[in-house]
The first five atom37 places (N, CA, C, CB, O) and aatype in JSON, in Angstrom:
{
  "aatype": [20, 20, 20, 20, 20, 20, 20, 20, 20, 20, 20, 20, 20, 20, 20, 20, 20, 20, 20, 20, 20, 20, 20, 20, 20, 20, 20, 20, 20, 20, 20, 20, 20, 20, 20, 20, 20, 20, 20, 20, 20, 20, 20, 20, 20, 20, 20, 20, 20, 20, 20, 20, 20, 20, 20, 20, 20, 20, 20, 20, 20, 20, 20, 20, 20, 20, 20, 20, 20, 20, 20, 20, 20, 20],
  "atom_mask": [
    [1, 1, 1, 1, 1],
    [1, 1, 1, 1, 1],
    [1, 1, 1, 1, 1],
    [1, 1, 1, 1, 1],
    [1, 1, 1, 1, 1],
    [1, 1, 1, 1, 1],
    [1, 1, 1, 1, 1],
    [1, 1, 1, 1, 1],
    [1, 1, 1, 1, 1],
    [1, 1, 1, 1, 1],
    [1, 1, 1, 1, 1],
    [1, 1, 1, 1, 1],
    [1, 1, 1, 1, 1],
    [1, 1, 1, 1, 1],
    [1, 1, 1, 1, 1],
    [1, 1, 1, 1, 1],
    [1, 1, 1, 1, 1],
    [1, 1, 1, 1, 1],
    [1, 1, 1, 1, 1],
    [1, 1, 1, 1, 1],
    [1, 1, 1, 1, 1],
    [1, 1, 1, 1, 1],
    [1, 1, 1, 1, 1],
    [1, 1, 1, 1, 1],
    [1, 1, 1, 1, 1],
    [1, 1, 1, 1, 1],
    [1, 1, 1, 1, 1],
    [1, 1, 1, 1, 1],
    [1, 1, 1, 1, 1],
    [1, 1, 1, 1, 1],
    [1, 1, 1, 1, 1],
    [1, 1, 1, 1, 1],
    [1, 1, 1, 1, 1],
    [1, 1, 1, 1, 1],
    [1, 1, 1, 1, 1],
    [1, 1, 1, 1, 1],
    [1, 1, 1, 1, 1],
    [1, 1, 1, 1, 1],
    [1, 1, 1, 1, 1],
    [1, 1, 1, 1, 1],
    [1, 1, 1, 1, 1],
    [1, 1, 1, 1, 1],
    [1, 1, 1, 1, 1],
    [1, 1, 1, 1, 1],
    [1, 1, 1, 1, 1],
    [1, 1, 1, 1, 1],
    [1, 1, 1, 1, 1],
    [1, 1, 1, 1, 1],
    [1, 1, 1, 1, 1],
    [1, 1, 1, 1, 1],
    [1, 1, 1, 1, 1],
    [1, 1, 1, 1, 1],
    [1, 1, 1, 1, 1],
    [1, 1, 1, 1, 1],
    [1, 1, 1, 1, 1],
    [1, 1, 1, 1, 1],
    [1, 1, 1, 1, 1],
    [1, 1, 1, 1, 1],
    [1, 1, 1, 1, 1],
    [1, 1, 1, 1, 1],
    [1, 1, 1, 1, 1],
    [1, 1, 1, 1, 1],
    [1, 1, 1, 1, 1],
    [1, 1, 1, 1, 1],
    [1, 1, 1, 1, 1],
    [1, 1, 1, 1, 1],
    [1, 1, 1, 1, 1],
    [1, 1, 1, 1, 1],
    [1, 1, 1, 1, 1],
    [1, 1, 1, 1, 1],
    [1, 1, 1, 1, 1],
    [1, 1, 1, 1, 1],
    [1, 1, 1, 1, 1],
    [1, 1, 1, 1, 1]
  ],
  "atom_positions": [
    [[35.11, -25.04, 27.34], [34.15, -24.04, 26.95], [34.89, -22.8, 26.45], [33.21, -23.7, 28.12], [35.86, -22.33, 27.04]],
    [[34.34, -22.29, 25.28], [34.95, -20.84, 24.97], [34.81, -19.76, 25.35], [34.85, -20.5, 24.09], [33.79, -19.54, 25.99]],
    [[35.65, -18.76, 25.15], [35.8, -17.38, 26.32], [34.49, -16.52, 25.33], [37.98, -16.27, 26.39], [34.18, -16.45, 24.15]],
    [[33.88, -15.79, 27.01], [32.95, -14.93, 26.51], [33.29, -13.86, 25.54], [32.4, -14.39, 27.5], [34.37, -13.32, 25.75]],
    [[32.74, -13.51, 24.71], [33.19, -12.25, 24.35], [31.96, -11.49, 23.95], [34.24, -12.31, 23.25], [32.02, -10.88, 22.88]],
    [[31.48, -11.46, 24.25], [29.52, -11.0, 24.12], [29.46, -10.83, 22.53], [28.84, -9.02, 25.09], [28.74, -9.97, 22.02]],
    [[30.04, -11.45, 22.0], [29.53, -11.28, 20.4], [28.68, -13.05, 20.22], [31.36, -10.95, 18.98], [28.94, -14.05, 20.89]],
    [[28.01, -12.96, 19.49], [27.01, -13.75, 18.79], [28.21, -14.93, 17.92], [25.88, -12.55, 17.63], [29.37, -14.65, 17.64]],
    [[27.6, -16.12, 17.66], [28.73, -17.2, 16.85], [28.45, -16.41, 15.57], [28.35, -19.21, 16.73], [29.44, -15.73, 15.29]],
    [[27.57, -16.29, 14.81], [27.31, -15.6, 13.28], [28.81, -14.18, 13.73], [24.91, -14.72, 12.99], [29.85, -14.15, 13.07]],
    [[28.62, -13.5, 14.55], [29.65, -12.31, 14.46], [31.17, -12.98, 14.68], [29.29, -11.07, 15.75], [32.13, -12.34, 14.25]],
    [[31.29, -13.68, 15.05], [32.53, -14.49, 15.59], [33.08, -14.76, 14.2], [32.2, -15.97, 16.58], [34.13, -14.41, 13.65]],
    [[32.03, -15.52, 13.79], [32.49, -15.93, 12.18], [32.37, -15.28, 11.07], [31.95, -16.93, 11.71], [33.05, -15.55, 10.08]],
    [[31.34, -14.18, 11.11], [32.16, -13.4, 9.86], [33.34, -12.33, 10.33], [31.0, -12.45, 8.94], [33.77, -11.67, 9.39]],
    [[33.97, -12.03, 11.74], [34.65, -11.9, 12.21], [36.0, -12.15, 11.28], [34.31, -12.43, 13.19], [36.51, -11.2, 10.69]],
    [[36.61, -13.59, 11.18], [37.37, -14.36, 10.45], [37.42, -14.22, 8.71], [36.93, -15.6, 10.89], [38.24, -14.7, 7.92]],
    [[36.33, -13.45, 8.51], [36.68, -12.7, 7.14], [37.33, -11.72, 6.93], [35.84, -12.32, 6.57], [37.82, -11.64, 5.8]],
    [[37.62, -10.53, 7.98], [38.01, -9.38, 8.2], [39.74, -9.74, 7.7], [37.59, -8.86, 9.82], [40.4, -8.86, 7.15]],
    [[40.29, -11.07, 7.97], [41.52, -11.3, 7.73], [42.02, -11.72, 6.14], [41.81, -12.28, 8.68], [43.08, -12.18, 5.74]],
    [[40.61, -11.3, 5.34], [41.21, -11.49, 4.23], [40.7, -10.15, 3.3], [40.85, -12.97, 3.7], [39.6, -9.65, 3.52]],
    [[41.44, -9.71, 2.45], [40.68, -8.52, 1.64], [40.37, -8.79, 0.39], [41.4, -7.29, 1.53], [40.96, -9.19, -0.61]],
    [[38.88, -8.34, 0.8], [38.05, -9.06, -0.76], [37.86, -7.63, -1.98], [35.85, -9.81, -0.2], [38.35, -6.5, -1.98]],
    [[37.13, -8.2, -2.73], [37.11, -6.81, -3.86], [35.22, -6.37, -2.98], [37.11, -7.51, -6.51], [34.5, -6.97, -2.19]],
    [[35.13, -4.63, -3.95], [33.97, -4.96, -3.66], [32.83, -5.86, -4.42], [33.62, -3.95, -3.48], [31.76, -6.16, -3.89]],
    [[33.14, -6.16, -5.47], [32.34, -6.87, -5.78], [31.88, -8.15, -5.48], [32.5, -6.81, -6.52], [30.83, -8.68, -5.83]],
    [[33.23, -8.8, -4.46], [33.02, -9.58, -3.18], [32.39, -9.5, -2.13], [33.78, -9.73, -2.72], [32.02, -10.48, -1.49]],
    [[32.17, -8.25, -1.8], [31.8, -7.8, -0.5], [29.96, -7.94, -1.06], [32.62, -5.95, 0.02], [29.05, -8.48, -0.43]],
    [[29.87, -7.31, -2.29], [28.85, -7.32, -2.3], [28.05, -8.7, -2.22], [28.7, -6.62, -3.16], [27.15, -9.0, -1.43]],
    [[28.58, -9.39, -3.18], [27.7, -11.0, -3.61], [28.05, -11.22, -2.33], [28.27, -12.36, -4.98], [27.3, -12.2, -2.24]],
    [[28.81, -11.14, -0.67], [28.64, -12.04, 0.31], [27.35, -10.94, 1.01], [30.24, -12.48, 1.26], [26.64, -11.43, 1.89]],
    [[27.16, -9.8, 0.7], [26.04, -9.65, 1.4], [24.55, -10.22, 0.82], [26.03, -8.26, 1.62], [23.59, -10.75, 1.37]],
    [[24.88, -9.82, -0.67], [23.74, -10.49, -1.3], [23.29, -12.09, -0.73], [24.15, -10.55, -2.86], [22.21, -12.65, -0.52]],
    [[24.75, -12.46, -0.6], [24.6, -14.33, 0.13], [23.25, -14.47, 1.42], [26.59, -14.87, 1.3], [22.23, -15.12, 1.6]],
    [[23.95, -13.51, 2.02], [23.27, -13.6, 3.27], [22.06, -12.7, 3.78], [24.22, -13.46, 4.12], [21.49, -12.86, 4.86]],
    [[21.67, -11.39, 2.51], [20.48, -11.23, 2.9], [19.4, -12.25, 1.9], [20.26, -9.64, 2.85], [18.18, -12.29, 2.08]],
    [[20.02, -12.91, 1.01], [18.75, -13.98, 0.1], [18.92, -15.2, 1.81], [19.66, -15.09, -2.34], [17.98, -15.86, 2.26]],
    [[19.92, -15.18, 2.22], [19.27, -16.33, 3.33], [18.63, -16.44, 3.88], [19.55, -16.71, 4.05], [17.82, -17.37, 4.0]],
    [[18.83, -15.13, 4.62], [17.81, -14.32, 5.45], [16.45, -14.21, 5.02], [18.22, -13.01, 5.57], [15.55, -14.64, 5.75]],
    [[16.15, -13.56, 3.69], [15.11, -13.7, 3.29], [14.3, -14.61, 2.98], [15.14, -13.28, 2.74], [13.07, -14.56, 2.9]],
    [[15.29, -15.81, 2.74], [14.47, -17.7, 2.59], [13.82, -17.98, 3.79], [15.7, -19.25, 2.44], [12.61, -18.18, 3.66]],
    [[14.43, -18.08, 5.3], [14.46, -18.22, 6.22], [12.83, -17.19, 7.08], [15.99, -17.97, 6.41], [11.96, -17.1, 7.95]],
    [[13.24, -16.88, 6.36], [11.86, -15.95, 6.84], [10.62, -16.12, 5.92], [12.2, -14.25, 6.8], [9.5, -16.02, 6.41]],
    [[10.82, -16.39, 4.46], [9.8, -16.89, 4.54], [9.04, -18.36, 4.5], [9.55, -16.32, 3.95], [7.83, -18.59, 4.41]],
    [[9.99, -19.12, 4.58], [10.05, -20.86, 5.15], [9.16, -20.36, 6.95], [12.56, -21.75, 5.38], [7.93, -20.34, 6.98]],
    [[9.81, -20.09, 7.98], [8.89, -19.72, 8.61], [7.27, -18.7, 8.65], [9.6, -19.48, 9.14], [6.39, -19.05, 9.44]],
    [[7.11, -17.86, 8.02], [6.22, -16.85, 7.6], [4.83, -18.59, 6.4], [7.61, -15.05, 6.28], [3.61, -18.71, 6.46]],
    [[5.61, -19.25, 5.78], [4.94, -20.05, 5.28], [3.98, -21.03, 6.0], [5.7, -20.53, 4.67], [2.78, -21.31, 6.0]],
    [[5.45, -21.52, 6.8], [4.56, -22.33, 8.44], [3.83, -22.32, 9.02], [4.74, -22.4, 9.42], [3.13, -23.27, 9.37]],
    [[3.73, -20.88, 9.4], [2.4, -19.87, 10.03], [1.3, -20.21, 9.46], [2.44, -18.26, 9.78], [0.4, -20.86, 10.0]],
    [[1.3, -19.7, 8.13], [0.11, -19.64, 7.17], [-0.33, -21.01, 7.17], [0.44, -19.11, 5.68], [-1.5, -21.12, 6.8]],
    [[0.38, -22.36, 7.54], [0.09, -23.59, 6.88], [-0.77, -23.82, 8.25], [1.47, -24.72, 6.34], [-1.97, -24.11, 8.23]],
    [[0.04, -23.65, 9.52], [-0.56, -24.52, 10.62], [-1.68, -23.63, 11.37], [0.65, -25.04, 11.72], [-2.2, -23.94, 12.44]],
    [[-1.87, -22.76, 10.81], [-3.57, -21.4, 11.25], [-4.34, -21.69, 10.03], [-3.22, -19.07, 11.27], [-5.49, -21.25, 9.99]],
    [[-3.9, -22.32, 9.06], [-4.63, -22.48, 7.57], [-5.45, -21.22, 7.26], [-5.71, -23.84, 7.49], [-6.67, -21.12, 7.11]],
    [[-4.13, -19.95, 7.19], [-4.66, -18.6, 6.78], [-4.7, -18.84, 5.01], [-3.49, -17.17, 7.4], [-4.29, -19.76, 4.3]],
    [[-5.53, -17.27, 4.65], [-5.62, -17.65, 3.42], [-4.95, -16.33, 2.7], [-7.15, -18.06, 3.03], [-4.05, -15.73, 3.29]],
    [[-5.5, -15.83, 1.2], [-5.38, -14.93, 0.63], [-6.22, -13.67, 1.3], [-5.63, -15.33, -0.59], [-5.86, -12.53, 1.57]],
    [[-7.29, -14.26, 1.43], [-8.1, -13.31, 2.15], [-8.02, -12.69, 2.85], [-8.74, -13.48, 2.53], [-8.46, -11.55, 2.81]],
    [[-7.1, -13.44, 4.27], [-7.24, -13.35, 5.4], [-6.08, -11.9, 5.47], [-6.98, -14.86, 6.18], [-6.32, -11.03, 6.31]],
    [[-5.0, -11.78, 4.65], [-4.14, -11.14, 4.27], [-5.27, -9.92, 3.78], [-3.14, -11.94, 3.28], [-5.52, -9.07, 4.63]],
    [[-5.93, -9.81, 2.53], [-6.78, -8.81, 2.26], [-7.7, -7.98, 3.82], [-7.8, -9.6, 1.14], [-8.0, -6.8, 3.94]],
    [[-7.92, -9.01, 4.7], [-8.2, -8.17, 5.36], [-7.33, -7.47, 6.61], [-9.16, -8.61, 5.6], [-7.25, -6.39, 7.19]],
    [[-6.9, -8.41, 6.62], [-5.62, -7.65, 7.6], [-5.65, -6.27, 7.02], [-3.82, -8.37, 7.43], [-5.99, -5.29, 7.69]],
    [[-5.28, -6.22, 5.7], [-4.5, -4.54, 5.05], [-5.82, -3.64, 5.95], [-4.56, -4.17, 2.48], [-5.55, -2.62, 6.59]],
    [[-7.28, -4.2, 5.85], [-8.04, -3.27, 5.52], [-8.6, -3.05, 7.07], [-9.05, -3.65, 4.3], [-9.72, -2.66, 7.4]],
    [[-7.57, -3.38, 7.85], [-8.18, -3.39, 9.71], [-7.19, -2.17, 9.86], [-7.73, -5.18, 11.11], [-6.06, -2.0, 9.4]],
    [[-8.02, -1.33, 10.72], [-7.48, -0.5, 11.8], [-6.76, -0.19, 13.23], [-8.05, -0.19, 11.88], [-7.19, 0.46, 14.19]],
    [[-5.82, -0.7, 13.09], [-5.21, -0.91, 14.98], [-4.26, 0.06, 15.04], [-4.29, -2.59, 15.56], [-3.08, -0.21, 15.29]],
    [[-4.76, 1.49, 14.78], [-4.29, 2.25, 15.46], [-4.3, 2.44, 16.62], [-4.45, 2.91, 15.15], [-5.48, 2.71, 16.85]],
    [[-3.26, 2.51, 18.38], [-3.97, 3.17, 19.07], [-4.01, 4.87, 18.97], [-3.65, 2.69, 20.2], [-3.15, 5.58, 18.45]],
    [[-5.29, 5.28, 19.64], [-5.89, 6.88, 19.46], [-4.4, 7.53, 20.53], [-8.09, 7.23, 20.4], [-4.1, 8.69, 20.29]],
    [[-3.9, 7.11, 21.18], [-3.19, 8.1, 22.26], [-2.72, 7.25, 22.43], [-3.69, 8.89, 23.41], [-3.21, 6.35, 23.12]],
    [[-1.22, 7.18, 21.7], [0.32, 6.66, 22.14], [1.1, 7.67, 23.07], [1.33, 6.45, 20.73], [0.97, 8.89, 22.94]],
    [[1.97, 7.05, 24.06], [2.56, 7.85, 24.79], [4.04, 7.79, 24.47], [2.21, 7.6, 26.1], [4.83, 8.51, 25.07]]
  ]
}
C-alpha cells in the first residue's frame, strides 16, 4: 500500500509534471485539457439527471422563475 500523503491521486499526478518545464502556451492547452474534461463530465452527468427524472425545457424555465430565497439567513 502507498504512503499517505493527504494529497488526492489527480494531485499526485499532476504533481509529476512539476519535473518538467513547459512553455506557457503549454501550460495553457493542459489547463484548457482539463477544464473541457471537467466540463464533459459534468455535463454527461447533469444529462443523466435530466434523462432518468425525464425533466424537460420547461421544467428549467421554471426553475429560473421560482423563488427560494430564505427571508432571514443567519
Amino acid at each position: 500500500m502507498g504512503q499517505q500523503s493527504g494529497l488526492s491521486n489527480i494531485q499526485l499526478e499532476l504533481l509529476k509534471l512539476y519535473g518538467n518545464n513547459v512553455s506557457e502556451q503549454q501550460l495553457f492547452d493542459i489547463r484548457m485539457l482539463l477544464a473541457k474534461y471537467f466540463a464533459e463530465q459534468a455535463t454527461t452527468a447533469m444529462e443523466k439527471i435530466w434523462k432518468d427524472k425525464n425533466l424537460t425545457e420547461q421544467d428549467m424555465i421554471n426553475w429560473t422563475n421560482e423563488h427560494n430565497r430564505l427571508k432571514n439567513r443567519p
